[in-house]
N, CA and C atoms as a LAMMPS dump frame, in Angstrom:
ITEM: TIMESTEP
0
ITEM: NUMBER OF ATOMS
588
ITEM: BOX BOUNDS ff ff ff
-5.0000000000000000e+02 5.0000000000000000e+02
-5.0000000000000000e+02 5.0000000000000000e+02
-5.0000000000000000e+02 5.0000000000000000e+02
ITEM: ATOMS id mol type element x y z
1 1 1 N -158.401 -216.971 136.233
2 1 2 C -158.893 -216.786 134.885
3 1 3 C -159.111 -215.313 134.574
4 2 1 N -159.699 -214.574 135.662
5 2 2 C -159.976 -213.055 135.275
6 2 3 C -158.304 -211.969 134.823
7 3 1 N -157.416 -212.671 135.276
8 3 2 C -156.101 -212.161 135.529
9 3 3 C -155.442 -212.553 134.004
10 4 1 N -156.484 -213.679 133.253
11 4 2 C -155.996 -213.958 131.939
12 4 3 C -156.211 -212.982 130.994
13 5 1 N -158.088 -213.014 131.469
14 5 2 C -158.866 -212.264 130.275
15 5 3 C -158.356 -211.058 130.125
16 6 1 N -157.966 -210.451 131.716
17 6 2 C -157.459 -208.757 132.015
18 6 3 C -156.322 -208.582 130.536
19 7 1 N -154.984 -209.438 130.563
20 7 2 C -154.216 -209.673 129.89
21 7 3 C -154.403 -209.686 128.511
22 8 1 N -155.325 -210.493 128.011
23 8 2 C -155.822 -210.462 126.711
24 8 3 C -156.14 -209.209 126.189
25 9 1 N -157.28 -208.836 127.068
26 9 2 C -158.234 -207.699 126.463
27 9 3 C -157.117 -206.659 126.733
28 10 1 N -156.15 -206.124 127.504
29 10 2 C -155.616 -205.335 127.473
30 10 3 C -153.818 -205.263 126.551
31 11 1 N -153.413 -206.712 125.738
32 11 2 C -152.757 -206.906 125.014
33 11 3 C -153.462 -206.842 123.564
34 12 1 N -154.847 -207.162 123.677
35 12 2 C -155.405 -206.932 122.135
36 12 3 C -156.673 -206.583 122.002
37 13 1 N -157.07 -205.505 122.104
38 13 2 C -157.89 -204.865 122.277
39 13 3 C -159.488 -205.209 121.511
40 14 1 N -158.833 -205.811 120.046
41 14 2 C -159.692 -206.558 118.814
42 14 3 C -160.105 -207.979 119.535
43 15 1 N -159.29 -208.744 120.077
44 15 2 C -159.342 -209.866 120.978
45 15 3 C -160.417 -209.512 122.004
46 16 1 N -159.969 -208.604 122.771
47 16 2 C -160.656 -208.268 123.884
48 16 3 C -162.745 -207.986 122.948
49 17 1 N -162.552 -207.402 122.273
50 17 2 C -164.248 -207.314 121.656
51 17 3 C -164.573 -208.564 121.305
52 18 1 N -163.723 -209.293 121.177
53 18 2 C -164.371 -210.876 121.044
54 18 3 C -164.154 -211.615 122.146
55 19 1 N -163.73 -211.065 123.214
56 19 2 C -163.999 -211.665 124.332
57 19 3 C -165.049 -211.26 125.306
58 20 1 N -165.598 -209.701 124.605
59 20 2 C -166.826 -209.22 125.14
60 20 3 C -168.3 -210.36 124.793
61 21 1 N -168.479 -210.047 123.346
62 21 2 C -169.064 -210.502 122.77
63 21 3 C -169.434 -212.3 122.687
64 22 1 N -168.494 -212.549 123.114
65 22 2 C -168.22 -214.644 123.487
66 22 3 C -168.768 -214.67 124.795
67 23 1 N -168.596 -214.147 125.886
68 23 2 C -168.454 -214.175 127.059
69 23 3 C -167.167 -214.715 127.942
70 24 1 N -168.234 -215.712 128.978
71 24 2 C -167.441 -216.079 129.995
72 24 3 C -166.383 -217.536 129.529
73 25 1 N -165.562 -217.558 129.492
74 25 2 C -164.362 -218.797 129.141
75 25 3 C -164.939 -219.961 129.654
76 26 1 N -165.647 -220.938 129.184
77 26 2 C -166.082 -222.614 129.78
78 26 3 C -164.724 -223.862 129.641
79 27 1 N -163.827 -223.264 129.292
80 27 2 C -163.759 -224.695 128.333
81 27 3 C -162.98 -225.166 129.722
82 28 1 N -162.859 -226.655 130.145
83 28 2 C -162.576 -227.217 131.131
84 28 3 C -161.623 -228.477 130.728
85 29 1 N -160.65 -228.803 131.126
86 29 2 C -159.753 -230.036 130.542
87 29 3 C -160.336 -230.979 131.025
88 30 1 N -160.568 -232.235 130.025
89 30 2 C -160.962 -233.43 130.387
90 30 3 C -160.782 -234.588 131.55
91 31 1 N -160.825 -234.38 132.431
92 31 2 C -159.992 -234.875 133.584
93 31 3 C -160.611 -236.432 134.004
94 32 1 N -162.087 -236.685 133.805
95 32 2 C -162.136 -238.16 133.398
96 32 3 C -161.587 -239.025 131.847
97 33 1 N -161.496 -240.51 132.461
98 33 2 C -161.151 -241.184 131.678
99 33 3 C -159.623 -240.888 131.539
100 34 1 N -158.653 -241.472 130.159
101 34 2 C -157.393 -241.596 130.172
102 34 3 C -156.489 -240.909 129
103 35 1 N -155.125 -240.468 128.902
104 35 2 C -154.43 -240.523 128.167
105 35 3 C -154.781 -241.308 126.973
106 36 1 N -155.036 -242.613 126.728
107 36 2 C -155.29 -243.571 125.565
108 36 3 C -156.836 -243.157 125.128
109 37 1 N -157.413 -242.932 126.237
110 37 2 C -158.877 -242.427 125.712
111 37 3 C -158.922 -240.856 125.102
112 38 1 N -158.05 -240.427 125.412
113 38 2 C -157.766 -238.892 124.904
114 38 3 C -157.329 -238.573 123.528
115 39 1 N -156.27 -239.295 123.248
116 39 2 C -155.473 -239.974 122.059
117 39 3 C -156.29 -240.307 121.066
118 40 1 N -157.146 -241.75 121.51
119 40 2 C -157.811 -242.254 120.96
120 40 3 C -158.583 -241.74 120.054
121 41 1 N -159.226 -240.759 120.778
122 41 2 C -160.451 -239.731 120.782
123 41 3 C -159.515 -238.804 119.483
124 42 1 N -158.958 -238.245 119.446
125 42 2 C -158.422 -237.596 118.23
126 42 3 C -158.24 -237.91 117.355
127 43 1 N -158.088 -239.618 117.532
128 43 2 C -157.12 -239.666 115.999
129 43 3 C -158.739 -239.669 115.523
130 44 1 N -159.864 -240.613 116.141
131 44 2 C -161.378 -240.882 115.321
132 44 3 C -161.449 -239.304 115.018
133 45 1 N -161.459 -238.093 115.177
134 45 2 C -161.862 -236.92 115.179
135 45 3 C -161.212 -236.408 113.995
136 46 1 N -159.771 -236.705 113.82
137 46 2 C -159.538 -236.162 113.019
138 46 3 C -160.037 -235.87 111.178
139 47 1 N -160.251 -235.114 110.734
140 47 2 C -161.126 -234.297 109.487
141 47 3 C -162.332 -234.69 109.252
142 48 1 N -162.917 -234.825 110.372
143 48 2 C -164.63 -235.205 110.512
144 48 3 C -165.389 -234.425 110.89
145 49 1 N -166.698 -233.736 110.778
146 49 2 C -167.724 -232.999 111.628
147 49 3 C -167.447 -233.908 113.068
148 50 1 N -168.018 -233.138 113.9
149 50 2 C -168.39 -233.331 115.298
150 50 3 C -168.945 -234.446 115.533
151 51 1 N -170.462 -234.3 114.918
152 51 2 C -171.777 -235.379 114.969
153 51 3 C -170.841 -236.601 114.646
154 52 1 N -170.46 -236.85 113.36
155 52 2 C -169.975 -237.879 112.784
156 52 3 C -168.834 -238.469 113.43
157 53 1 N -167.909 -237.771 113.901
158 53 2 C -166.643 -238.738 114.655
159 53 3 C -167.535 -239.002 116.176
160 54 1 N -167.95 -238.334 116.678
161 54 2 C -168.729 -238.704 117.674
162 54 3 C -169.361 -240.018 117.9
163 55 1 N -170.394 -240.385 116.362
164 55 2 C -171.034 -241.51 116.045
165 55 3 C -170.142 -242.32 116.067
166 56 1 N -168.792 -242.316 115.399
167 56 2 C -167.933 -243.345 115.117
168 56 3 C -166.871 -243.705 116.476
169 57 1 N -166.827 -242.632 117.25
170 57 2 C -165.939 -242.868 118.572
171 57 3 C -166.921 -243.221 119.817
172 58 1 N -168.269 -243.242 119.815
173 58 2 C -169.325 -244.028 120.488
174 58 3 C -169.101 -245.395 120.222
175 59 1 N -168.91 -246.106 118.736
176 59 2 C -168.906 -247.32 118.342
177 59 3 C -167.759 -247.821 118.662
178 60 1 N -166.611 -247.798 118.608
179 60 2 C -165.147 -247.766 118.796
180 60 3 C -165.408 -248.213 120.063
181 61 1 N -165.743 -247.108 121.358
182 61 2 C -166.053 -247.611 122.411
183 61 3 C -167.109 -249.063 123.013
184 62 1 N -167.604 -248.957 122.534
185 62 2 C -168.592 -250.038 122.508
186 62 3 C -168.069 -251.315 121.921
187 63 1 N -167.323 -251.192 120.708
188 63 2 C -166.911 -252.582 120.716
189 63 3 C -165.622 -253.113 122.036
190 64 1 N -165.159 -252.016 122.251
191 64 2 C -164.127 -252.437 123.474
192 64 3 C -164.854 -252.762 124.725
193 65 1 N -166.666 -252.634 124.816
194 65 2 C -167.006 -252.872 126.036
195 65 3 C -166.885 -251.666 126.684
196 66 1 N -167.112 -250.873 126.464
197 66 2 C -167.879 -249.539 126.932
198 66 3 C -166.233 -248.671 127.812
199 67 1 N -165.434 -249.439 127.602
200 67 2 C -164.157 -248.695 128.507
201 67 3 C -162.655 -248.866 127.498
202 68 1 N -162.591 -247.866 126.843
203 68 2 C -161.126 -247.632 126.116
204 68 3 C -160.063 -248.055 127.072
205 69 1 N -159.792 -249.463 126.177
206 69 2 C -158.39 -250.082 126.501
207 69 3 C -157.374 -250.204 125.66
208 70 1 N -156.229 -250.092 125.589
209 70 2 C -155.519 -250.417 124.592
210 70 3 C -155.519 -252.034 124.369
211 71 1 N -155.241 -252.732 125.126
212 71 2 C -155.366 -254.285 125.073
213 71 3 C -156.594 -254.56 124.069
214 72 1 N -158.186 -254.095 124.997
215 72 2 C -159.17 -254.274 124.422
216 72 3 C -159.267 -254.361 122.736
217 73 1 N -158.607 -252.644 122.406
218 73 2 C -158.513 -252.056 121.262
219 73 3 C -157.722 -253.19 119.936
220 74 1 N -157.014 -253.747 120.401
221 74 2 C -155.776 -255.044 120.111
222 74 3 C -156.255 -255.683 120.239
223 75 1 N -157.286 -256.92 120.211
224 75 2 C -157.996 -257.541 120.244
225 75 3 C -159.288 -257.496 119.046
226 76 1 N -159.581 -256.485 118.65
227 76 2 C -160.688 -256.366 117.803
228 76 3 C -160.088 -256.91 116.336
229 77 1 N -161.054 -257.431 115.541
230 77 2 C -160.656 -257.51 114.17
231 77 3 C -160.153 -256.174 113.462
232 78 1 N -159.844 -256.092 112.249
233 78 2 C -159.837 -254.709 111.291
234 78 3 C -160.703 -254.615 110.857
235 79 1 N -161.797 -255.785 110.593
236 79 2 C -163.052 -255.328 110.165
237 79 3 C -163.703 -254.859 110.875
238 80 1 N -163.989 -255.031 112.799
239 80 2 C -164.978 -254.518 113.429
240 80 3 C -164.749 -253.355 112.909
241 81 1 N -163.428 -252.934 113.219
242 81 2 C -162.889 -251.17 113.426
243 81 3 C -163.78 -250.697 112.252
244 82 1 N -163.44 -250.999 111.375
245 82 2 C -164.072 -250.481 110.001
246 82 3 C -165.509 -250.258 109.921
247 83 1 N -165.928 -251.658 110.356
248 83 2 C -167.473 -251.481 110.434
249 83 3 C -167.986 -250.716 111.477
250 84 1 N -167.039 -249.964 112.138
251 84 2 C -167.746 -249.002 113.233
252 84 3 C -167.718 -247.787 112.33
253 85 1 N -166.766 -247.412 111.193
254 85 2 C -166.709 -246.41 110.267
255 85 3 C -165.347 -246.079 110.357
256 86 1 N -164.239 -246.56 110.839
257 86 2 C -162.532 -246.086 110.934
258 86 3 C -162.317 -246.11 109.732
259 87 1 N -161.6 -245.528 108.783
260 87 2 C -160.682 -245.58 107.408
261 87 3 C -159.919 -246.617 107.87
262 88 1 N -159.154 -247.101 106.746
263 88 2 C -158.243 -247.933 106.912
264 88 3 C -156.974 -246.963 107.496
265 89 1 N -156.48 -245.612 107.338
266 89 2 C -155.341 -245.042 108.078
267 89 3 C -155.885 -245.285 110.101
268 90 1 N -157.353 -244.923 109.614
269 90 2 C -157.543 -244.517 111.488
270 90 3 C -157.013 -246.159 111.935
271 91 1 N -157.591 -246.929 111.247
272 91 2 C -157.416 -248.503 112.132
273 91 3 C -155.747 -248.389 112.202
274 92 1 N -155.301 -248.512 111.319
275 92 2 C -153.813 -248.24 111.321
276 92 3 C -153.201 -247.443 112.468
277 93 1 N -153.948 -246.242 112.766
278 93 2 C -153.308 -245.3 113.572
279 93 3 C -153.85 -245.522 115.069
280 94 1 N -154.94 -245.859 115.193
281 94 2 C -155.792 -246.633 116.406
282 94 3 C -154.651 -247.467 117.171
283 95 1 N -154.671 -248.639 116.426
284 95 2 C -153.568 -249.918 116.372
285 95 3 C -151.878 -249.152 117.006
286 96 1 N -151.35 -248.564 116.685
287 96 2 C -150.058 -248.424 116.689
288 96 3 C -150.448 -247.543 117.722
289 97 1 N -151.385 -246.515 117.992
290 97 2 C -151.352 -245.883 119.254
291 97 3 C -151.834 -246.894 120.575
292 98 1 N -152.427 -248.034 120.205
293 98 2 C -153.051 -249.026 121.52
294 98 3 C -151.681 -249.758 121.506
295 99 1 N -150.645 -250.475 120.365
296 99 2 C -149.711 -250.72 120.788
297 99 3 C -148.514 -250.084 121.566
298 100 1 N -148.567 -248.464 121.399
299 100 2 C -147.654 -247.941 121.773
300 100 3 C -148.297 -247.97 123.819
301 101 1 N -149.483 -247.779 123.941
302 101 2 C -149.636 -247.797 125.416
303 101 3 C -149.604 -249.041 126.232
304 102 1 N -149.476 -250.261 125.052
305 102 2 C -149.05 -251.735 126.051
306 102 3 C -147.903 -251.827 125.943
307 103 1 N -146.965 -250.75 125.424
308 103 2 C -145.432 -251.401 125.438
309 103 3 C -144.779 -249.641 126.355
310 104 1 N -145.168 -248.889 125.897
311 104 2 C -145.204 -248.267 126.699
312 104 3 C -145.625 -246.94 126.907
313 105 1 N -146.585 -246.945 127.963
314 105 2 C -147.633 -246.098 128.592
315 105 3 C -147.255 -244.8 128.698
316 106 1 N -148.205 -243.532 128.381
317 106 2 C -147.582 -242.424 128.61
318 106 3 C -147.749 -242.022 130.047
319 107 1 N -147.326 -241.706 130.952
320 107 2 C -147.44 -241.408 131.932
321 107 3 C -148.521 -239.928 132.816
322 108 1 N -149.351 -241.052 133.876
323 108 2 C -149.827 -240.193 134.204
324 108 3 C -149.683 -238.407 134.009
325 109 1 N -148.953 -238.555 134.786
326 109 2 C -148.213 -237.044 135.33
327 109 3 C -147.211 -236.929 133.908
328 110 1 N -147.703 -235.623 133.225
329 110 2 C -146.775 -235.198 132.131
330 110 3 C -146.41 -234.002 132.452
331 111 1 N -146.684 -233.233 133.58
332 111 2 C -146.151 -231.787 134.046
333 111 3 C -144.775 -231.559 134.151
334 112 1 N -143.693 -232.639 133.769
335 112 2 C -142.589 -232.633 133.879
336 112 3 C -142.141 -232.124 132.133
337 113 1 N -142.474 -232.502 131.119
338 113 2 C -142.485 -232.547 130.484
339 113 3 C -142.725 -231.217 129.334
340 114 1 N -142.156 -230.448 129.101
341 114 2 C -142.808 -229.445 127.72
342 114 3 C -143.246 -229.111 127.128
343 115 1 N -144.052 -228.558 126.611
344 115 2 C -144.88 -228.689 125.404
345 115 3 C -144.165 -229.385 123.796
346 116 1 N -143.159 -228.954 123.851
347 116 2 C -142.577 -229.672 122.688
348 116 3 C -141.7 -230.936 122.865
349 117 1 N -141.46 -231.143 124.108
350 117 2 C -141.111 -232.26 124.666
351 117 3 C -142.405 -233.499 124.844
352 118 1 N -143.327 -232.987 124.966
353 118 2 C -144.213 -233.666 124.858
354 118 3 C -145.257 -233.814 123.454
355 119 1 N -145.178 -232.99 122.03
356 119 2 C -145.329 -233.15 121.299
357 119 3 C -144.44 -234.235 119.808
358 120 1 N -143.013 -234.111 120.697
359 120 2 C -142.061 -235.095 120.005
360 120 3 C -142.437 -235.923 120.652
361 121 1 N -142.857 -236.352 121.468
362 121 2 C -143.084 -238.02 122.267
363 121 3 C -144.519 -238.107 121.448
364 122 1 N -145.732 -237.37 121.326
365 122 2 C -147.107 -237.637 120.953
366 122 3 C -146.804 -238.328 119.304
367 123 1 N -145.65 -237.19 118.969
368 123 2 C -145.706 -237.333 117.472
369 123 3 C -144.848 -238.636 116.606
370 124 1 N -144.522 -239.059 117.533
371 124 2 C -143.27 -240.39 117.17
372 124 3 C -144.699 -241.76 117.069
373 125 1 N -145.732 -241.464 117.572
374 125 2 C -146.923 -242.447 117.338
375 125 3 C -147.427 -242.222 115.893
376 126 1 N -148.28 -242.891 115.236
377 126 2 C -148.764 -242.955 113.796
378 126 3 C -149.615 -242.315 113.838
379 127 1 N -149.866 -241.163 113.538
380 127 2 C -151.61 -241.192 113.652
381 127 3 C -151.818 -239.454 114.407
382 128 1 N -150.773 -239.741 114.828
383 128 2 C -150.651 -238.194 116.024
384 128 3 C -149.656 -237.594 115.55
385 129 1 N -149.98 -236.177 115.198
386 129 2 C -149.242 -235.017 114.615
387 129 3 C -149.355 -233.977 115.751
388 130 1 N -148.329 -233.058 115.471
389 130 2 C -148.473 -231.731 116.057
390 130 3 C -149.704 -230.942 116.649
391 131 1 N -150.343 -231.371 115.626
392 131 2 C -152.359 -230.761 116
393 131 3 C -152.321 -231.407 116.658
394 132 1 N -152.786 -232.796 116.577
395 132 2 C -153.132 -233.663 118.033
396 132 3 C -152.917 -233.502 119.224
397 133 1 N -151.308 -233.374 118.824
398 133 2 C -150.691 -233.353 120.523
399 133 3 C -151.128 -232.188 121.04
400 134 1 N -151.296 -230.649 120.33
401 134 2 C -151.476 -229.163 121.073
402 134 3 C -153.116 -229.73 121.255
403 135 1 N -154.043 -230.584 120.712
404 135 2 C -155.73 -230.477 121.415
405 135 3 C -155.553 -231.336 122.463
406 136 1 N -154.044 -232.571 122.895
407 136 2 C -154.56 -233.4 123.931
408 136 3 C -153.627 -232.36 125.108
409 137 1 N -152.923 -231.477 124.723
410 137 2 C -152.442 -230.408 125.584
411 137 3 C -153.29 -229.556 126.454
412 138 1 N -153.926 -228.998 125.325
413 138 2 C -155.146 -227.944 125.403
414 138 3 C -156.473 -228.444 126.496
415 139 1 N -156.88 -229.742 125.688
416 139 2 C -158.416 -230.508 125.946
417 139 3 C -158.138 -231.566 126.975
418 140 1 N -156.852 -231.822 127.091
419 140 2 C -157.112 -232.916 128.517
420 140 3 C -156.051 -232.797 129.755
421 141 1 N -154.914 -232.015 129.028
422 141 2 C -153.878 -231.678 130.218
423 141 3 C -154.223 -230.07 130.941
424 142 1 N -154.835 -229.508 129.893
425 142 2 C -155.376 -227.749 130.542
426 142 3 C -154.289 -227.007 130.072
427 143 1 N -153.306 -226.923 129.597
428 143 2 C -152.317 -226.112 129.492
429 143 3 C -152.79 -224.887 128.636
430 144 1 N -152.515 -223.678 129.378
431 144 2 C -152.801 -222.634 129.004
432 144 3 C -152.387 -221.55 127.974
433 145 1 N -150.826 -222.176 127.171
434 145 2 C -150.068 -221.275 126.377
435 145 3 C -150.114 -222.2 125.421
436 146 1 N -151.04 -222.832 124.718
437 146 2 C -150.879 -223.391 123.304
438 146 3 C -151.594 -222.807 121.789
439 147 1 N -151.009 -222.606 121.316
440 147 2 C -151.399 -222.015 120.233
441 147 3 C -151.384 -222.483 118.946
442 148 1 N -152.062 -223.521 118.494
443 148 2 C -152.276 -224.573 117.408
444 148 3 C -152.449 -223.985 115.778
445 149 1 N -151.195 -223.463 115.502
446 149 2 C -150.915 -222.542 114.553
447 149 3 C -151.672 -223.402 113.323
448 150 1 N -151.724 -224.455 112.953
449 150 2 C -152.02 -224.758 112.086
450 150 3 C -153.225 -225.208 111.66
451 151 1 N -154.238 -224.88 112.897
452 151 2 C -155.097 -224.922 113.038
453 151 3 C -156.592 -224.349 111.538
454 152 1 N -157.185 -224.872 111.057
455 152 2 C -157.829 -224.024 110.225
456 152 3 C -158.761 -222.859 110.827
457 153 1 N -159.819 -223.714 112.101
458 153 2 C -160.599 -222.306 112.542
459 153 3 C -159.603 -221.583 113.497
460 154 1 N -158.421 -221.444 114.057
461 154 2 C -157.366 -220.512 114.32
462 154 3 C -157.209 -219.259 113.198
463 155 1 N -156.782 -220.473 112.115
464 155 2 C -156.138 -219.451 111.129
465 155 3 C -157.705 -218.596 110.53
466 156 1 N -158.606 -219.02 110.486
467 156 2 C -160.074 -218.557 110.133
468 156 3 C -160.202 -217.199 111.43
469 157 1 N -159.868 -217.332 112.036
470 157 2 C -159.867 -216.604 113.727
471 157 3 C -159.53 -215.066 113.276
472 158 1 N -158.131 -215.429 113.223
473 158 2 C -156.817 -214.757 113.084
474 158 3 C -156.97 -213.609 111.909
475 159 1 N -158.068 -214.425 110.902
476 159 2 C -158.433 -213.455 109.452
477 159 3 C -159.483 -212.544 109.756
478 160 1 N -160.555 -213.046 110.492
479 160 2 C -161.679 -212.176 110.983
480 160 3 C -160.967 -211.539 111.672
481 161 1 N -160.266 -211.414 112.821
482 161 2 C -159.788 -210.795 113.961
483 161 3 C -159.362 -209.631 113.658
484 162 1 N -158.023 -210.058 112.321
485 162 2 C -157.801 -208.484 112.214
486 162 3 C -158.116 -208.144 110.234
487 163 1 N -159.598 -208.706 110.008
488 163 2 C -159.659 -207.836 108.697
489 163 3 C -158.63 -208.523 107.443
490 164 1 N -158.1 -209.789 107.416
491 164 2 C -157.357 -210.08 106.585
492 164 3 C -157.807 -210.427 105.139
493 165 1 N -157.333 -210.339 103.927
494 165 2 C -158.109 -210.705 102.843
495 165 3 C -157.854 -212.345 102.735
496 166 1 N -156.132 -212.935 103.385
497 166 2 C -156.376 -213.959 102.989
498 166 3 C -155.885 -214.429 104.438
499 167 1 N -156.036 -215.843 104.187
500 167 2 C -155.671 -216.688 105.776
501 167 3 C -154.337 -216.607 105.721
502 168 1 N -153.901 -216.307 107.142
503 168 2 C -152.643 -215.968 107.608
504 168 3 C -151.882 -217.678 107.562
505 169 1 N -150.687 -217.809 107.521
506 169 2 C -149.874 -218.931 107.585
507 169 3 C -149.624 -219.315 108.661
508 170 1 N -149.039 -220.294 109.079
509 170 2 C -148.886 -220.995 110.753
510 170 3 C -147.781 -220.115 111.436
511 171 1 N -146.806 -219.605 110.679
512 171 2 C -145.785 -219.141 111.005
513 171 3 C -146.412 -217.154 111.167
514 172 1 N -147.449 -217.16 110.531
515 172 2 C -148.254 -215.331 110.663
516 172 3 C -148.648 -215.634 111.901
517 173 1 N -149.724 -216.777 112.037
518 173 2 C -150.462 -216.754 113.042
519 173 3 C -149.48 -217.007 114.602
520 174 1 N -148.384 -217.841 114.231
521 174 2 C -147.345 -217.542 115.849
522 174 3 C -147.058 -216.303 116.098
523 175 1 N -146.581 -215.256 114.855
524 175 2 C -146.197 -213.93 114.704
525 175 3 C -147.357 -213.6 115.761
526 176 1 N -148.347 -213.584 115.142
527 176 2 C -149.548 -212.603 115.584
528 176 3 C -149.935 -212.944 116.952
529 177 1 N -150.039 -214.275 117.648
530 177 2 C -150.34 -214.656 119.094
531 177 3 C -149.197 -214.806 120.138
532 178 1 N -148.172 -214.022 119.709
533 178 2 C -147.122 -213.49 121.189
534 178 3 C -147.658 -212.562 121.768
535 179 1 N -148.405 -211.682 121.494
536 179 2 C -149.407 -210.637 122.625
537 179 3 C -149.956 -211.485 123.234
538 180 1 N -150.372 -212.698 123.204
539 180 2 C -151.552 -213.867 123.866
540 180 3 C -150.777 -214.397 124.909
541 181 1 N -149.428 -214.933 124.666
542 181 2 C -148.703 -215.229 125.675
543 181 3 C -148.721 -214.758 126.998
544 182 1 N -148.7 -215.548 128.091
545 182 2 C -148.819 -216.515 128.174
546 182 3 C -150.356 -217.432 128.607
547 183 1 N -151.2 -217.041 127.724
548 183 2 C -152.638 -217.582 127.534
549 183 3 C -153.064 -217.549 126.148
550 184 1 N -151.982 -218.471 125.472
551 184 2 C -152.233 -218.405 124.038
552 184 3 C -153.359 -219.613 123.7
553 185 1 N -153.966 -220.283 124.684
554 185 2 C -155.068 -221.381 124.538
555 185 3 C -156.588 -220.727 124.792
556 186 1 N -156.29 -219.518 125.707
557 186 2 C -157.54 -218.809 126.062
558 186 3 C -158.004 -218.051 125.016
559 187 1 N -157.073 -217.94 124.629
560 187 2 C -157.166 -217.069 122.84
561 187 3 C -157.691 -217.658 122.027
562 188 1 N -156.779 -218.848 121.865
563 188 2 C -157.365 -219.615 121.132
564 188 3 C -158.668 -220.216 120.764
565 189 1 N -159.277 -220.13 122.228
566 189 2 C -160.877 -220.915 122.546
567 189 3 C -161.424 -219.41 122.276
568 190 1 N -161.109 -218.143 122.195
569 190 2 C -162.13 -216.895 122.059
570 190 3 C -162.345 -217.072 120.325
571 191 1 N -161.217 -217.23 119.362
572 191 2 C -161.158 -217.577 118.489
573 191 3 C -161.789 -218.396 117.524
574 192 1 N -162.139 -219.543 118.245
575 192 2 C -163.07 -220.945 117.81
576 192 3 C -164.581 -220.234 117.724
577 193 1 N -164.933 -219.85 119.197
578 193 2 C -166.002 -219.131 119.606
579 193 3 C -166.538 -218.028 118.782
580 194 1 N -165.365 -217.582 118.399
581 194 2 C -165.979 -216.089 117.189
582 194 3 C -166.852 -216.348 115.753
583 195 1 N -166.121 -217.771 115.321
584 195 2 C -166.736 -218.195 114.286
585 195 3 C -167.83 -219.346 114.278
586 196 1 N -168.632 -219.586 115.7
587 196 2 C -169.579 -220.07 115.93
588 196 3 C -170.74 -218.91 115.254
């Protein structure tokens, strides 16, 4: 990790003061629980505060009996889902991602696999976009060169970082994080961190 930060702070110097100022790098990939629980976990997350998808991906769990199954998940009414707080897209997107892991499972071991090789497989599910796949990259596989351009607190990052009047585009913000390479996720998490 020190061999990252060295890299950073000495590819971007503006980076590097927000890596003074943040500190030490925590963020750790999720290594309990599963792929479907990982998944899962995003789609409830997606355009929610923290607190609130939290509340609603506690309940989710609980009606499956305290252990994210896809079977389990397939089994529930559309109303439980709902009445735990899902939109009608999340149940939708819930559903087609628990069907896609009983017909077929993503595999343990994805180190074979690409980042964009593995974002066309995430993204062929309902529910899971490009974002998704770079946070279940990032947040449960560890991969260290992702850079979630389309990110809003990225692109929020990217404007503080260097003084911008307006938010940079997905395609500015790739421009701008090839100095980050190849720790464009460590960046990324200094980034999040700045606008805490």
């Amino acid at each position: 990790m020190q061999a990252a930060i060295d890299h950073l702070t000495a590819a971007d110097p503006a980076l590097g003061e927000v890596i003074r100022r943040v500190g030490p790098y925590t963020l750790t990939p999720a290594e309990e629980g599963t792929h479907f629980d990982a998944l899962l976990r995003s789609i409830v997350y997606q355009q929610l505060s923290g607190k609130a998808a939290a509340t609603i991906h506690g309940r989710v769990i609980a009606l499956m009996g305290g252990c994210p199954d896809p079977e389990a998940l397939l089994a529930l009414a559309d109303e439980a889902l709902r009445g735990a707080g899902l939109s009608r897209q999340k149940v939708a997107a819930t559903r087609a991602l628990a069907e896609r892991f009983v017909q077929d499972p993503l595999p343990a071991d994805v180190s074979h696999l690409s980042d964009e090789q593995l974002i066309k497989a995430l993204s062929s599910i309902r529910g899971i976009g490009r974002w998704s796949a770079q946070m279940f990259m990032m947040f449960r596989l560890g991969r260290l060169d992702v850079l979630p351009d389309a990110d809003l607190g990225i692109q929020k990052g990217v404007m503080r970082l260097d003084n911008l009047d307006a938010m940079p585009s997905p395609k500015q913000v790739v421009a701008r994080g090839q100095v980050w390479r190849p720790y464009a996720t460590i960046a990324s998490w200094y980034l999040w961190r700045s606008l805490d």
